[in-house]
DRENNU-853572 format. One record per residue (C-alpha): residue in one letter; x, y, z. Coordinates in pm, whole numbers. Layout:
N
r, x, y, z
A, X, Y, Z
...
***
This chain:
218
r, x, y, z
X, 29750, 9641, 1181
X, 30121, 9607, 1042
X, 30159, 9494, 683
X, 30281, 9129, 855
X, 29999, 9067, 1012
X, 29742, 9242, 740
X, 29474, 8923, 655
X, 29537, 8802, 273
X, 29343, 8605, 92
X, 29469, 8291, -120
X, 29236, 8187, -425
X, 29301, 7817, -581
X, 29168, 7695, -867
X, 29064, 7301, -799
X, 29120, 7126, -1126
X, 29482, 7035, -1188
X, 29582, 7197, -844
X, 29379, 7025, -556
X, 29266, 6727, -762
X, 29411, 6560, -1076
X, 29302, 6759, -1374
X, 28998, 6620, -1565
X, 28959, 6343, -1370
X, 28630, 6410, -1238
X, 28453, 6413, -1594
X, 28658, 6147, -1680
X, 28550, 5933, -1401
X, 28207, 6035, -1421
X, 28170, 5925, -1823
X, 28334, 5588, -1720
X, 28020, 5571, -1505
X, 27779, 5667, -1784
X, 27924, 5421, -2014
X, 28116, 5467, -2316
X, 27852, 5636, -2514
X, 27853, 5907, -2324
X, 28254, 5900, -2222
X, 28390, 5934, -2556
X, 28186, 6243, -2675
X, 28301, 6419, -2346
X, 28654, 6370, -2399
X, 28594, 6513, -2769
X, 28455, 6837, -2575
X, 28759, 6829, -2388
X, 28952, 6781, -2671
X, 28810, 7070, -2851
X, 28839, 7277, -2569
X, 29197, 7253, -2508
X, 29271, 7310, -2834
X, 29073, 7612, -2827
X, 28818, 7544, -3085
X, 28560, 7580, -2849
X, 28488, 7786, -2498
X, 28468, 7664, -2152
X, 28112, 7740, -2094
X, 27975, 7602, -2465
X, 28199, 7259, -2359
X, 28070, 7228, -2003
X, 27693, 7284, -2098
X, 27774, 6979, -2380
X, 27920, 6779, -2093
X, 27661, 6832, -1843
X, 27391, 6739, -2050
X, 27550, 6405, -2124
X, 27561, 6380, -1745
X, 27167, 6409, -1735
X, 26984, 6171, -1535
X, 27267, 6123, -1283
X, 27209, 6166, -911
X, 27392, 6389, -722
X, 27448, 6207, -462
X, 27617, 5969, -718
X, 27830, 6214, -894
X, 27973, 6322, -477
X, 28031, 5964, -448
X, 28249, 5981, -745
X, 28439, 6311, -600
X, 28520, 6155, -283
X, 28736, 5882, -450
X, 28928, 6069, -671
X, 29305, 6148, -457
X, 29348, 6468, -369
X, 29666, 6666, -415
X, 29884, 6500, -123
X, 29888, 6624, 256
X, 29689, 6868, 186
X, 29530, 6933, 526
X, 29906, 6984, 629
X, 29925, 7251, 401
X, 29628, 7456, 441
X, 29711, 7423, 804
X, 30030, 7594, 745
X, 29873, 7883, 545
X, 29621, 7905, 804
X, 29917, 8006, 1011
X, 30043, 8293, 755
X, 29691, 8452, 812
X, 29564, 8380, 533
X, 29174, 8307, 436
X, 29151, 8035, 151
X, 28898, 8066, -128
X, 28866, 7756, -406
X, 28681, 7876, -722
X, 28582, 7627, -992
X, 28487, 7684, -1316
X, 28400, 7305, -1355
X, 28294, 7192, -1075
X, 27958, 7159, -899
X, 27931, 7403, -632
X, 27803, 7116, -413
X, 28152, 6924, -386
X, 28367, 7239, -433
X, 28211, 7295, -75
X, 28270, 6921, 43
X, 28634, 6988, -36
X, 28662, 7312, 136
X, 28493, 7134, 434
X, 28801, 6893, 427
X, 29092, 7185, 378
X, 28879, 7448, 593
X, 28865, 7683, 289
X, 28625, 8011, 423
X, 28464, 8054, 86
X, 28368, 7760, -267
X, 28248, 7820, -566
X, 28140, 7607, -822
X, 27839, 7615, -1109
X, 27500, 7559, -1019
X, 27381, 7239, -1156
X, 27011, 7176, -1210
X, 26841, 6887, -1035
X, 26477, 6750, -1053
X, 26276, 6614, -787
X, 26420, 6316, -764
X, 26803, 6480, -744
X, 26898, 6364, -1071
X, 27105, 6634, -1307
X, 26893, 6834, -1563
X, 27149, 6874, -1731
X, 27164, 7240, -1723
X, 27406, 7438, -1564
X, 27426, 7796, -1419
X, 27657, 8101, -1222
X, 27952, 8305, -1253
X, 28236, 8053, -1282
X, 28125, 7938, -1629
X, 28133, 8328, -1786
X, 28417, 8438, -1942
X, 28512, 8655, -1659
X, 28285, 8511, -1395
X, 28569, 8388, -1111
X, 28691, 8776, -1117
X, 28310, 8878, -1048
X, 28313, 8579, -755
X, 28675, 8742, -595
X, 28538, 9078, -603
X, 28216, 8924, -388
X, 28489, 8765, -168
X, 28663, 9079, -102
X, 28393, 9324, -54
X, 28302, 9060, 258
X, 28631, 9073, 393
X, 28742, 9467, 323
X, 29055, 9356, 117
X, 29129, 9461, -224
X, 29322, 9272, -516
X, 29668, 9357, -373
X, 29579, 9138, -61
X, 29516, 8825, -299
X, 29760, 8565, -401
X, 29575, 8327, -718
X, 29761, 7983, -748
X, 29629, 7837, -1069
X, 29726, 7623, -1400
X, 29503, 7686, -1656
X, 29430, 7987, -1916
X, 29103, 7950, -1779
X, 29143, 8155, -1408
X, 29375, 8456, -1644
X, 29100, 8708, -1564
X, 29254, 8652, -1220
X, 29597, 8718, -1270
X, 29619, 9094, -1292
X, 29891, 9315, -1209
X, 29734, 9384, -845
X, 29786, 9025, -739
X, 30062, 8767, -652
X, 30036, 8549, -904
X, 30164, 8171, -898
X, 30138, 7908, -1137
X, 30105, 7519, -1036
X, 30238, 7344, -1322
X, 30086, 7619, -1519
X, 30004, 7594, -1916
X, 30212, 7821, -2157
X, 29932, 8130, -2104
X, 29981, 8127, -1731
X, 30331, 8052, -1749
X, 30372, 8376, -1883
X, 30138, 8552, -1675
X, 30291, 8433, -1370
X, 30518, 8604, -1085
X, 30616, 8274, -972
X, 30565, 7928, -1134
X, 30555, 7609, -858
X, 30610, 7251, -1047
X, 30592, 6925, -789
X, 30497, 6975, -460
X, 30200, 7203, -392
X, 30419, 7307, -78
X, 30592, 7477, -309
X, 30380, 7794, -272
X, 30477, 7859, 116
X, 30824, 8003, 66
X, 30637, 8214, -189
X, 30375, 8350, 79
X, 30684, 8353, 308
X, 30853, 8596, 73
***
């Protein structure tokens, strides 16, 4: 197989690339009520100041989401807007030969998969949520994608499936939370990226997602 036509793989982060960023927990304390709304957006607060870490802030958050129905929270999902056209787009990497992965580190696993249904990612992964009997959030949470490393640990599991290593991967994130990803093996792009990223990046993409394909183009 020549080098052009070598599979890659293409990991996005979901938050702040595919959908707005923190508009899902935002949406989902409006829900709750106000009780619960403005302590989660004190968690977020805290963590992008860095005064605490993702996981301690998501297993705050997810208990104030206990008693919610999953079902509910999808519903939720489904009307935030995604990032625009982007079936168009992952058609057109589709056509670079490239397999699509979406990783999120704050998402349920759940609708990480009802998005990659949409975009016809290969591979999502979220946290694992706990539900009772009657599907209503524990409140605790679970997986890789909350650990400090944990979405490197979930690539490796992607590429041992599909025989490619870290120098067949492109990462398109914004956040300092995917830089366990950006190592010197990979193409790195930021999307509107934060200052760590920013720095981290080989290429930085601000306004249309699009913006990647010349990138993968070379």
């Amino acid at each position: 197989m020549s080098s052009e036509e070598k599979v890659r793989l293409i990991v996005f982060d979901v938050e702040g690339v595919l959908i707005p960023k923190n508009r899902f927990f935002f949406q989902t304390g409006r829900k709750l009520g106000l009780a619960r709304l403005i302590p989660i957006l004190w968690y977020g607060f805290l963590y992008e100041i860095g005064a605490l870490s993702l996981e301690s802030v998501l297993k705050r958050i997810f208990q104030k989401f206990k008693g919610l129905r999953i079902d509910a929270m999808i519903h939720i999902f489904d009307k935030i807007p995604a990032n625009t056209h982007l079936q168009n787009l992952f058609n057109q990497i589709k056509q670079r030969k490239c397999k699509v992965a979406l990783i999120s580190s704050g998402l349920p696993t759940v609708i990480v998969k009802r998005l990659a249904d949409c975009v016809g990612a290969e591979y999502a992964y979220g946290i694992e949520v706990g539900l009772n009997e009657q599907d209503e959030l524990t409140g605790e949470i679970s997986g890789d994608a909350i650990g400090a490393n944990g979405k490197m640990k979930i690539l490796k599991e992607i590429l041992a499936i599909e025989g490619l290593t870290l120098n067949d991967c492109i990462i398109v994130a914004d956040d300092r939370n995917n830089r366990c990803l950006f190592t010197p093996q990979t193409l790195k792009i930021g999307y509107v990226p934060d200052f760590i990223i920013r720095v981290k990046s080989d290429h930085v993409v601000i306004g249309k997602l699009s913006g990647i394909l010349p990138i993968l183009d070379g």
